[in-house]
PATORKE-887763 format. One record per residue: residue number from 1; y, z, x of N, C-alpha, C in turn; residue in three letters. Coordinates in steps of 0.02 Angstrom, whole numbers, padded with zeros to 5 digits. Atoms other than C-alpha are relative to their C-alpha. Layout:
N
  pos  nnorth     nup   neast  canorth    caup  caeast  cnorth     cup   ceast  code
  NUM       Y       Z       X        Y       Z       X       Y       Z       X   ALA
...
// end
This chain:
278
  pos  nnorth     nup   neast  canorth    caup  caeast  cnorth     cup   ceast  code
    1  -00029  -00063  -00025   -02292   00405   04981   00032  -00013   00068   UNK
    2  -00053   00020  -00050   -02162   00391   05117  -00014   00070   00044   UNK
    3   00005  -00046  -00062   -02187   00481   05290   00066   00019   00028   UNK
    4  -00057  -00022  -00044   -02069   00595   05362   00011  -00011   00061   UNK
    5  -00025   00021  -00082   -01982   00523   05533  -00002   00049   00031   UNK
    6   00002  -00056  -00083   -02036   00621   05687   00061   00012   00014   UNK
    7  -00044  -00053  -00046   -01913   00748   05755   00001  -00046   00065   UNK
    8  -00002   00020  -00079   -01859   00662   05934  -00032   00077   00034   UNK
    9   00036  -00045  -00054   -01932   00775   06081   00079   00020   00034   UNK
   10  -00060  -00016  -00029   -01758   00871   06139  -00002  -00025   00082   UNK
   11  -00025   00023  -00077   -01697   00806   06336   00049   00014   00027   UNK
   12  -00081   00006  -00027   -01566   00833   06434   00023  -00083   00004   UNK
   13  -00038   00076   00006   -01412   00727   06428   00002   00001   00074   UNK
   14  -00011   00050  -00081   -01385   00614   06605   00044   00080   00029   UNK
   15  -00019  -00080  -00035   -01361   00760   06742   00081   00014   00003   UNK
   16  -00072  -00012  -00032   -01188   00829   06773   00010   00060   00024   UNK
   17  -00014  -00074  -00034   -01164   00967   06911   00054   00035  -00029   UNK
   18  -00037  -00044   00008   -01067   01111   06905   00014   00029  -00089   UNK
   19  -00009  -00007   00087   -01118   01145   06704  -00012   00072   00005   UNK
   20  -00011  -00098   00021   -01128   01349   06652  -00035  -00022  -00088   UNK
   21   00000  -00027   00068   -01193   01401   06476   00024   00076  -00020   UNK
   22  -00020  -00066   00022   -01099   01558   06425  -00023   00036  -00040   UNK
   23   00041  -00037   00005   -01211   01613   06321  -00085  -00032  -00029   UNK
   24   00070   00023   00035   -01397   01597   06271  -00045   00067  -00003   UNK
   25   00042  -00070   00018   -01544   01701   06227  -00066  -00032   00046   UNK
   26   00079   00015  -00007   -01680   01667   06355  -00055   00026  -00037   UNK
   27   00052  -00039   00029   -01810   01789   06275  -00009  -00042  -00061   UNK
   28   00006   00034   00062   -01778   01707   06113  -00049  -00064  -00012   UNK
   29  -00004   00093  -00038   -01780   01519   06187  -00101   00025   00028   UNK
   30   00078   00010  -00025   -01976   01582   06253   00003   00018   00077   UNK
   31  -00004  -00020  -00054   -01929   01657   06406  -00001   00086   00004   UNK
   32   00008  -00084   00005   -01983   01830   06415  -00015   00035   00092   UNK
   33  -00013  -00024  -00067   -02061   01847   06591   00033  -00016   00053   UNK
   34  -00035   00000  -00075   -02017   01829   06761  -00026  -00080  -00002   UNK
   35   00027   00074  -00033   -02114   01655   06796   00040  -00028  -00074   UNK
   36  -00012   00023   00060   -02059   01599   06588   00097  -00013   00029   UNK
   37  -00083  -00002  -00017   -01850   01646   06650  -00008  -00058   00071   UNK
   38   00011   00049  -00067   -01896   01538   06820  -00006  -00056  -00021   UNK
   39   00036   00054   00014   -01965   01420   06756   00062  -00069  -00067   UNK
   40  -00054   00031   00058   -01821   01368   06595   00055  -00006   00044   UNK
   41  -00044   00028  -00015   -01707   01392   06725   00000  -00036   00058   UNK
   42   00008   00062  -00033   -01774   01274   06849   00021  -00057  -00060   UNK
   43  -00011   00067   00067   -01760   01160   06684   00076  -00013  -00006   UNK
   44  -00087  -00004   00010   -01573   01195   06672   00037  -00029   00056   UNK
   45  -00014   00042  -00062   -01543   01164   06861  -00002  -00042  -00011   UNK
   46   00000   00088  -00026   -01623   00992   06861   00061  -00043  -00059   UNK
   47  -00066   00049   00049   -01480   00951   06699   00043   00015   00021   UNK
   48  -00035   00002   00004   -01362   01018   06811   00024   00057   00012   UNK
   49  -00038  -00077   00044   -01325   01210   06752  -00021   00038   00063   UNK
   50   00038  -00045  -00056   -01305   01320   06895   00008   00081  -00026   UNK
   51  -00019  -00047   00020   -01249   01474   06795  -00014   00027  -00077   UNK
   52  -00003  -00036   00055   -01293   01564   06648  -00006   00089  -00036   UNK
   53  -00028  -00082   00033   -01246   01715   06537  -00071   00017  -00055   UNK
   54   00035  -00010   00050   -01412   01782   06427   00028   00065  -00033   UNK
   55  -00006  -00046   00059   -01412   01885   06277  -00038   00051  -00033   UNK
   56   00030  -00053   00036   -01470   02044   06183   00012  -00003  -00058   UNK
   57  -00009  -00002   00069   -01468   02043   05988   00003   00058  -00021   UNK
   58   00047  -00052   00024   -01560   02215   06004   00004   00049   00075   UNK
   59   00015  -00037  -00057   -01587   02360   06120  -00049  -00051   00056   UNK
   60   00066   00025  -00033   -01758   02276   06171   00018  -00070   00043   UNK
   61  -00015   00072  -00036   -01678   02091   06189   00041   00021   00054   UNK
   62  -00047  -00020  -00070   -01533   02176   06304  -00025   00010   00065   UNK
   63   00064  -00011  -00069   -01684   02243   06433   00002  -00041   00004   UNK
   64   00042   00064  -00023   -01762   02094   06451   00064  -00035   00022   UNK
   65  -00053   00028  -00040   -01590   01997   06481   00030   00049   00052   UNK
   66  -00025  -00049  -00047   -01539   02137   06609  -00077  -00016   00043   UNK
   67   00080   00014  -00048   -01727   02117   06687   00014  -00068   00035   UNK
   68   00002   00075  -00020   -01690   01918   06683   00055  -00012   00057   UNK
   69  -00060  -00002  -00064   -01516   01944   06781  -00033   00028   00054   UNK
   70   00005  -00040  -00065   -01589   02048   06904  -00072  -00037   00041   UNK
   71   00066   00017  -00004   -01750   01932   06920   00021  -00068   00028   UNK
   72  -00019   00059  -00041   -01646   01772   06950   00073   00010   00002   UNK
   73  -00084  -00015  -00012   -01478   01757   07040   00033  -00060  -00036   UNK
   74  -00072   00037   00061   -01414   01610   06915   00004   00031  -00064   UNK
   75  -00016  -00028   00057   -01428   01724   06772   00033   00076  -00005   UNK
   76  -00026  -00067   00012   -01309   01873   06728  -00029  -00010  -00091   UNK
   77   00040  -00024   00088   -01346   01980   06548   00094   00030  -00026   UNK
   78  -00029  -00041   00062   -01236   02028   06401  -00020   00042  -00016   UNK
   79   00040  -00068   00030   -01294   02199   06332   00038   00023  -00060   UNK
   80  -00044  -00026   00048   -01220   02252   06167  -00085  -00010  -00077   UNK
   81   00032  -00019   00052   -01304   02279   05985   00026  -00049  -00067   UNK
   82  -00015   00062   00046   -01306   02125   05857   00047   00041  -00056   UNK
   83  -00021  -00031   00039   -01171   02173   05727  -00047   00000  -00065   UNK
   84   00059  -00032   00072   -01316   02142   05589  -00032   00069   00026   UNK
   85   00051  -00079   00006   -01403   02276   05666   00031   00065   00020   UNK
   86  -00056  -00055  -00044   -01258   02395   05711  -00023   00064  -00047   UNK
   87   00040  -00047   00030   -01363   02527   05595  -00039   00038   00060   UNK
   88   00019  -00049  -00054   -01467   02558   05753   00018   00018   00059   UNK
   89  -00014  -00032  -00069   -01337   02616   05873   00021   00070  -00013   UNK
   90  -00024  -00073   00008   -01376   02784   05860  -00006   00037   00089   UNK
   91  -00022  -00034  -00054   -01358   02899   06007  -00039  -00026   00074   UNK
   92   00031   00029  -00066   -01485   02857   06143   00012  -00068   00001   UNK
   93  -00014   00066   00004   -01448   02690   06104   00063  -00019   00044   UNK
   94  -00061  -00013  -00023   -01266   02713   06131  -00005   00032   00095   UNK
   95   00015  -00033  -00073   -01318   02815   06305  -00026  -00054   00049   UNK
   96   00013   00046  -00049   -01422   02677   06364   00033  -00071   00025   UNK
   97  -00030   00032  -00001   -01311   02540   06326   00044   00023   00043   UNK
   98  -00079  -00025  -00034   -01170   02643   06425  -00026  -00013   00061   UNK
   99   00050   00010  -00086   -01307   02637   06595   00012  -00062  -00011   UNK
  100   00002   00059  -00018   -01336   02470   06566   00080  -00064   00012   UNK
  101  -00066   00036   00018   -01158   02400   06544   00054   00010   00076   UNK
  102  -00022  -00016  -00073   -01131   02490   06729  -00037  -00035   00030   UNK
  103   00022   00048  -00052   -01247   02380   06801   00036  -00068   00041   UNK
  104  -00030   00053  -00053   -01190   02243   06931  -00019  -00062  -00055   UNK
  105   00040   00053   00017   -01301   02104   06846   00021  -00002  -00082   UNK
  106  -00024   00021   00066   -01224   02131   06677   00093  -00012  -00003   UNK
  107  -00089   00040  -00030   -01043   02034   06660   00024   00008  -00074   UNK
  108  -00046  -00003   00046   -00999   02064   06480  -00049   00071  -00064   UNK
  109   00053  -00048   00054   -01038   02199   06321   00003  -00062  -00059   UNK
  110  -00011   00049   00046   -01086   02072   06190  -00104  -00030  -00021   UNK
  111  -00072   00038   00055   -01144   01984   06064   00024   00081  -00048   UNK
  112  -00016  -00044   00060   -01042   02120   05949   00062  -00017  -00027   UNK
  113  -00075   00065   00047   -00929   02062   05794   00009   00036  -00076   UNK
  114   00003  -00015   00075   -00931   02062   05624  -00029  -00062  -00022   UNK
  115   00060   00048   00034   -01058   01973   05520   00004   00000  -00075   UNK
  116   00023  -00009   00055   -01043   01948   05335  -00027  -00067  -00054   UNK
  117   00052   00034   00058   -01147   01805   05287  -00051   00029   00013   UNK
  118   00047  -00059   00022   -01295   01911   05316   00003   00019  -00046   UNK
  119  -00020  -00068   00057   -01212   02045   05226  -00010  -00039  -00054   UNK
  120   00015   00053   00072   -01229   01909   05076  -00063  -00015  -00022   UNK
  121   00071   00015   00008   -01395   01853   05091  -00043   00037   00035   UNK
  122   00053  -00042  -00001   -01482   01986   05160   00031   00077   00020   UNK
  123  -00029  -00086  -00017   -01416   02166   05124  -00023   00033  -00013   UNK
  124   00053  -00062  -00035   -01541   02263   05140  -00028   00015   00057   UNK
  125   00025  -00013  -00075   -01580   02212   05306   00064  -00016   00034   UNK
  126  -00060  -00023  -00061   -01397   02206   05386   00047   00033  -00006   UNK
  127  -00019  -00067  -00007   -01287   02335   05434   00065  -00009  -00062   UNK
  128  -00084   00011   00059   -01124   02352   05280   00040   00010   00065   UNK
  129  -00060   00019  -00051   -00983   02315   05363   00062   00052   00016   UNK
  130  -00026  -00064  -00027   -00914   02491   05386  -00035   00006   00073   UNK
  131   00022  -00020  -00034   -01044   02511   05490   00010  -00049   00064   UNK
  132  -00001   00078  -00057   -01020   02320   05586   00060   00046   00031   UNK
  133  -00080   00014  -00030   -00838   02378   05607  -00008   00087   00043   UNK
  134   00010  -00061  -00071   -00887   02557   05701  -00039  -00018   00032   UNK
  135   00047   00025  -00076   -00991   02487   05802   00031  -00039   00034   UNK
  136  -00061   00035  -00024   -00877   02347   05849   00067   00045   00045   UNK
  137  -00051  -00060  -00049   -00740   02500   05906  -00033   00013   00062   UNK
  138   00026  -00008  -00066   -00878   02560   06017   00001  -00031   00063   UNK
  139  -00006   00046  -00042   -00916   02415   06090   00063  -00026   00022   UNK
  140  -00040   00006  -00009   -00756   02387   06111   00029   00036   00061   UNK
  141   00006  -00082  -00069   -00715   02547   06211  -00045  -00014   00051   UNK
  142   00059  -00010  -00047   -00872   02517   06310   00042  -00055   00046   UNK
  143  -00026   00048  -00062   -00793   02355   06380   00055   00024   00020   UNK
  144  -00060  -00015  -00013   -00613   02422   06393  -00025   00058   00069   UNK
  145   00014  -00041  -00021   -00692   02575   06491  -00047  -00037   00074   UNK
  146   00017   00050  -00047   -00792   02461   06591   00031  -00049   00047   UNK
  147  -00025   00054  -00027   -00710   02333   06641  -00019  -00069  -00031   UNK
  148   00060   00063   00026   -00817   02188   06566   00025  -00019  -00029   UNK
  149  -00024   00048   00022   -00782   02065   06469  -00032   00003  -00090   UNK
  150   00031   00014   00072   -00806   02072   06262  -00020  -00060  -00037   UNK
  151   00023   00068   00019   -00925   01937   06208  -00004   00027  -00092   UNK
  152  -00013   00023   00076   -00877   01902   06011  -00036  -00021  -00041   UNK
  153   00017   00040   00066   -00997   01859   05861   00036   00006  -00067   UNK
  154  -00011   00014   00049   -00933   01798   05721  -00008  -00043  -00057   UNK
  155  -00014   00072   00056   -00967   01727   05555  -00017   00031  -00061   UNK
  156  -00026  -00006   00062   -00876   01732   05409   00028   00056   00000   UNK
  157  -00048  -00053   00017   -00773   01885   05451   00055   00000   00029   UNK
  158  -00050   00003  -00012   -00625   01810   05500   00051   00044  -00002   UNK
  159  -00054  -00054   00002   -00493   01929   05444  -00019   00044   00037   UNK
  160   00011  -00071  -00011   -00593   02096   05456   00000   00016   00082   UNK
  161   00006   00001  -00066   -00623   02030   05643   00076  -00009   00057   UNK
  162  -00031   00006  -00027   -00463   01983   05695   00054   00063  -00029   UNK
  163  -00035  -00096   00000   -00378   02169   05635  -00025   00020   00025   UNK
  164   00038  -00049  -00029   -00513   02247   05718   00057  -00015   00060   UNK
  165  -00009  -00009  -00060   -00458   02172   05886   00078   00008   00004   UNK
  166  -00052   00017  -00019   -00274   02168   05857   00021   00080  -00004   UNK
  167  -00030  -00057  -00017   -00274   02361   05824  -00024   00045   00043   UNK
  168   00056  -00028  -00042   -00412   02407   05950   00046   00019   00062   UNK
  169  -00020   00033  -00063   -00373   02423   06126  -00038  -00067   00035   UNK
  170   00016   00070  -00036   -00369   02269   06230  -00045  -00019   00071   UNK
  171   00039   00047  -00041   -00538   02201   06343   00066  -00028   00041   UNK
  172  -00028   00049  -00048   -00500   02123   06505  -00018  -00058  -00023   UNK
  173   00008   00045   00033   -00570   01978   06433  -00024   00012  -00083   UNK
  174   00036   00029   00067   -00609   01923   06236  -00034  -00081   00019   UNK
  175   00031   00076   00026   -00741   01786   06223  -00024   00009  -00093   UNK
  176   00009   00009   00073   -00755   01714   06042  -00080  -00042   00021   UNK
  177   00040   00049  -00018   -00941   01646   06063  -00030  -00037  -00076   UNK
  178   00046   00034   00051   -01022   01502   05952   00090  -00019  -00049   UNK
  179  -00068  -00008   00045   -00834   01484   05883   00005  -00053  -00041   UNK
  180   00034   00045   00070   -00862   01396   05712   00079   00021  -00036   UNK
  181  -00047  -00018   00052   -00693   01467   05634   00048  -00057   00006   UNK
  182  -00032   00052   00017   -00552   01363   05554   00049  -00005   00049   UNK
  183  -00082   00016  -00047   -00392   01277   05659   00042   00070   00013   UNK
  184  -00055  -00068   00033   -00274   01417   05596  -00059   00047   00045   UNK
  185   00017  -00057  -00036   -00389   01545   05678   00004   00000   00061   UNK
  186   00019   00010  -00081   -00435   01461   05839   00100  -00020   00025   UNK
  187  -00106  -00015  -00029   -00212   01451   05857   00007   00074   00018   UNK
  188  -00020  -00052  -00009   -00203   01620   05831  -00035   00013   00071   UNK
  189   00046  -00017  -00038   -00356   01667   05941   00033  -00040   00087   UNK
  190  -00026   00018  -00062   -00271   01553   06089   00049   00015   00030   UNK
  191  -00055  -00007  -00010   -00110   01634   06066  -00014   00072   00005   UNK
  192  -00017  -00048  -00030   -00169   01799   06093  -00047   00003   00083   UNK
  193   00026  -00005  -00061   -00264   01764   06249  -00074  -00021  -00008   UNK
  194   00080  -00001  -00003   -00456   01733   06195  -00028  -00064   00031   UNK
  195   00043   00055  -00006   -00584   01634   06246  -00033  -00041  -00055   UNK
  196   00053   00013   00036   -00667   01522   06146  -00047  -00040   00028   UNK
  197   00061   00009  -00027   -00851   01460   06174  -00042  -00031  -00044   UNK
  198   00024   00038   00042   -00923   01316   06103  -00088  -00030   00005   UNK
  199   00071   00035  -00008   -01096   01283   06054  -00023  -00072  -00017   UNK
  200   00012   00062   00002   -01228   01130   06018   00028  -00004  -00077   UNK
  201  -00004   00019   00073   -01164   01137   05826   00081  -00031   00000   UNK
  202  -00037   00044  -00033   -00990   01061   05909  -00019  -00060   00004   UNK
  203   00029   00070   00000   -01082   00912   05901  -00030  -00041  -00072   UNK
  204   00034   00013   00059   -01143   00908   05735   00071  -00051  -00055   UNK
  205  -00044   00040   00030   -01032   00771   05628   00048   00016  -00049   UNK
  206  -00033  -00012   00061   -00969   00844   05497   00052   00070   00042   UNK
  207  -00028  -00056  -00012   -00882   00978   05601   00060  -00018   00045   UNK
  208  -00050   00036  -00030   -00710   00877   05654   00026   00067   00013   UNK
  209  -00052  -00057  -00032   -00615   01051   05660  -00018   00038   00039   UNK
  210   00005  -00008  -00073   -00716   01118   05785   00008  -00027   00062   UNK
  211  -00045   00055  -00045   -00670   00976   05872   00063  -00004   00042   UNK
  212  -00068  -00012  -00020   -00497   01000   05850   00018   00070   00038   UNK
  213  -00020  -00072  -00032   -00509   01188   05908  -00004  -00012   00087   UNK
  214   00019   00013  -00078   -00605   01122   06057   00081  -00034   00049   UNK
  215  -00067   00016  -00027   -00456   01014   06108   00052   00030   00010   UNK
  216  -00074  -00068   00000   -00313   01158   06074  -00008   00047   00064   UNK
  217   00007  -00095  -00031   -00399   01303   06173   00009  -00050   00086   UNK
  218  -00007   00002  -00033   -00328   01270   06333  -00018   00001   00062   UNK
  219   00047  -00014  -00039   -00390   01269   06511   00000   00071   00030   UNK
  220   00015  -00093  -00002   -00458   01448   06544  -00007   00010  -00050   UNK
  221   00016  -00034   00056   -00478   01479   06365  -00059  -00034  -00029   UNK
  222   00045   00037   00015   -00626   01372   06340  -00054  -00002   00032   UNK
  223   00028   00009  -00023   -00781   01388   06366  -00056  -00035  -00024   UNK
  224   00049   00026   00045   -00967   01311   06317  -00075   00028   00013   UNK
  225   00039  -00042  -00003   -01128   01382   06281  -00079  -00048  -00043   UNK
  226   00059   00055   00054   -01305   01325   06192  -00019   00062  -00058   UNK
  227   00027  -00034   00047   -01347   01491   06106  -00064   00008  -00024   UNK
  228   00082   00039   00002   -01517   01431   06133  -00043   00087  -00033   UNK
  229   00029   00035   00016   -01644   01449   06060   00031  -00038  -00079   UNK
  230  -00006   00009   00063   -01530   01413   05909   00070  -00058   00017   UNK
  231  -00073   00065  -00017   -01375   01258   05881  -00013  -00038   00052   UNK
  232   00022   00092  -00034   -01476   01112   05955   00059  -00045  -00002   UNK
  233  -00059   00057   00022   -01345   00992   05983  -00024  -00061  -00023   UNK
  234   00025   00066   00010   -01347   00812   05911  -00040  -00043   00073   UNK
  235   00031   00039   00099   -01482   00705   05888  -00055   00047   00009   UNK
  236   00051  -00030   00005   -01589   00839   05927  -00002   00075  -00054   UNK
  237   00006  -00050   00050   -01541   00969   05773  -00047   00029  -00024   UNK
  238   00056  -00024   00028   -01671   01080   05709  -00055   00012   00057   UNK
  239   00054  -00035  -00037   -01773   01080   05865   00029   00073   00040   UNK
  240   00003  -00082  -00050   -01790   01247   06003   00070  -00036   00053   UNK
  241  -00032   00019  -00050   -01652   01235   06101   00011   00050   00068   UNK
  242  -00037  -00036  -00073   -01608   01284   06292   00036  -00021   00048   UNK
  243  -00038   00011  -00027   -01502   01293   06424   00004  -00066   00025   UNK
  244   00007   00054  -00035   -01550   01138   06511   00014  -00063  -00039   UNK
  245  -00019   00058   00031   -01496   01025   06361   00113   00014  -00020   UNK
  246  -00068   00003  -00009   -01314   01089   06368   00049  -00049   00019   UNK
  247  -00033   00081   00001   -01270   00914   06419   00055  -00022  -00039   UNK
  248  -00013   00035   00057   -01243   00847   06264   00053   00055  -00045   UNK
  249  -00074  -00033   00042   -01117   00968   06190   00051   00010   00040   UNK
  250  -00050   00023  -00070   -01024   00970   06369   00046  -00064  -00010   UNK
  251  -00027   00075   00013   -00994   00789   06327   00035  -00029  -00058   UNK
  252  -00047   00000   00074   -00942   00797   06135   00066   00038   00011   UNK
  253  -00067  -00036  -00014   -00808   00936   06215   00033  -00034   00026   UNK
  254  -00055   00028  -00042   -00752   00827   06355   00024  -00061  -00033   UNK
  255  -00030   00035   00051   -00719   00700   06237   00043   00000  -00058   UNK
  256  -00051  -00043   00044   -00631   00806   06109   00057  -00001   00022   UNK
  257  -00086  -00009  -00056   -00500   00832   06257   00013  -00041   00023   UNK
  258  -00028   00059  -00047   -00500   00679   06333  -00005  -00006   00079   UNK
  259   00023   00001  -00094   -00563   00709   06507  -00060  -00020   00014   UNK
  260   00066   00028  -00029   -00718   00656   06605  -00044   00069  -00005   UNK
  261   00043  -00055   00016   -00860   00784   06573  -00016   00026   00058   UNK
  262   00009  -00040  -00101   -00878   00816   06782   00058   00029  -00022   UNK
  263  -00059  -00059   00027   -00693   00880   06722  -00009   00065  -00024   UNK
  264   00049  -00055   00050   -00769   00983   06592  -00013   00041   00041   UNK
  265   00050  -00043  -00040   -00877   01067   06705   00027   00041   00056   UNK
  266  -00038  -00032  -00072   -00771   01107   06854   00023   00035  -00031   UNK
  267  -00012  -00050   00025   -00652   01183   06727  -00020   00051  -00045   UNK
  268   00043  -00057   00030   -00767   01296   06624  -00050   00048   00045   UNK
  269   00037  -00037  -00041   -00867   01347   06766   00050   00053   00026   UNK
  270  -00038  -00043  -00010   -00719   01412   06834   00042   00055  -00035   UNK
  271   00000  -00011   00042   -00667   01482   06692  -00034   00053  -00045   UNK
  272   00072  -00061  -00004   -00851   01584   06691   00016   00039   00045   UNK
  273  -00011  -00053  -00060   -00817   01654   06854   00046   00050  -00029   UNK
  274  -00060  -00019   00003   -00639   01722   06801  -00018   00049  -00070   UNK
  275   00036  -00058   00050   -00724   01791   06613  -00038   00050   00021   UNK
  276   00078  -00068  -00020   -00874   01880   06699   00018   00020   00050   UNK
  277  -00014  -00033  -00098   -00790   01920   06876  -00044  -00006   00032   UNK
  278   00089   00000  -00069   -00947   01840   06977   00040  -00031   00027   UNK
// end
């Protein structure tokens, strides 16, 4: 009987200042309190990362990343309502999201998109895609009305997502985050102004055309992210991922483009500032 090869122990890659993750989910990643958010992002510092963007999936996850911004000054919050679960933005929801989206410490409304591999494999538990795509308007409005910046999920609703935004009104910023879509999209997406925001699955081998997107999207339109606790980058796939291993997909990008990964970093950081207005 043949033994399965140990999982490596995830690490950061060799330090490189001035790194950002644009988005992640501390709470997710195992960071819920005050000392747990301190503590992951001392871990991130020592690889490097002086800046990061956390995430809400959920009413509940949005708090806690709005708690985490306001608890440490390298973390700002996203606040928005996962498009799987765009079923529960009913009114107080909608009310509190509108407070929280005025806060200082939150820099974008997001993640909100359109989702329909869910909708495939589990539709009974995510929202039909009437409902993704009014909720998506909202959120939409909320950033336009705001000021903020619209952080993007998507996957697998290419079309339905790119009519939404082209007949919506237009965010001061679009970020595309986790951007997994084909060449042909990530052209369009650069040609009307978006960001895109690459996670650790940018690293994964079989995924040359994220590659190629990475190289297209221009400087200012590019950014990179871990998405943590989820898209471990190579060789550590399948384990927990967080901010502090952002390294290693930093380095598959700056190689995509052809620059030095201290490159990388200077221009995506800046790049963060200019998306989130910190």
């Amino acid at each position: 009987m043949s033994k399965k090869k140990p999982r490596p122990t995830p690490v950061p890659a060799e330090r490189v200042a001035k790194l950002i993750d644009a988005h992640t989910h501390l709470a997710s990643a195992g960071a819920r309190t005050r000392d747990e958010v301190d503590a992951m992002v001392a871990r991130a510092v020592d690889a490097g990362v002086e800046r990061m963007c956390t995430v809400g999936d959920g009413l509940d996850e949005a708090e806690l990343a709005l708690a985490a911004a306001h608890a440490n000054e390298r973390v700002f919050a996203a606040c928005a309502i996962h498009p799987t679960r765009a079923h529960e933005l009913d009114a107080p929801t909608r009310d509190r999201l509108r407070e929280m989206v005025q806060d200082e410490r939150c820099v974008a409304v997001g993640e909100t998109g359109i989702d329909t591999y869910w909708l495939k494999h589990d539709a009974d538990g995510t929202a039909p895609l009437d409902v993704q795509e009014e909720a998506l308007r909202f959120h939409i409005d909320l950033a336009v009305e705001s000021g903020k910046a619209l952080m993007i999920h998507n996957r697998e609703g290419d079309a339905e997502l790119m009519r939404i935004l082209a007949d919506a009104p237009a965010p001061r910023e679009v970020m595309l985050h986790c951007f997994s879509s084909p060449v042909e999209v990530a052209r369009e997406a650069i040609e009307r102004g978006y960001v895109l925001s690459f996670a650790g699955n940018v690293t994964f081998k079989r995924n040359d055309g994220m590659r190629e997107a990475a190289a297209l999207a221009p400087a200012g339109q590019l950014l990179i992210e871990t998405d943590a606790p989820y898209m471990t980058p190579e060789p550590f796939r399948g384990a927990r991922n967080e901010p502090s291993l952002i390294g290693h997909t930093a380095k598959v990008v700056a190689e995509a483009r052809g620059m030095a990964v201290e490159a990388l970093a200077e221009e995506v950081s800046a790049t963060f500032d200019r998306v989130f207005n910190v």
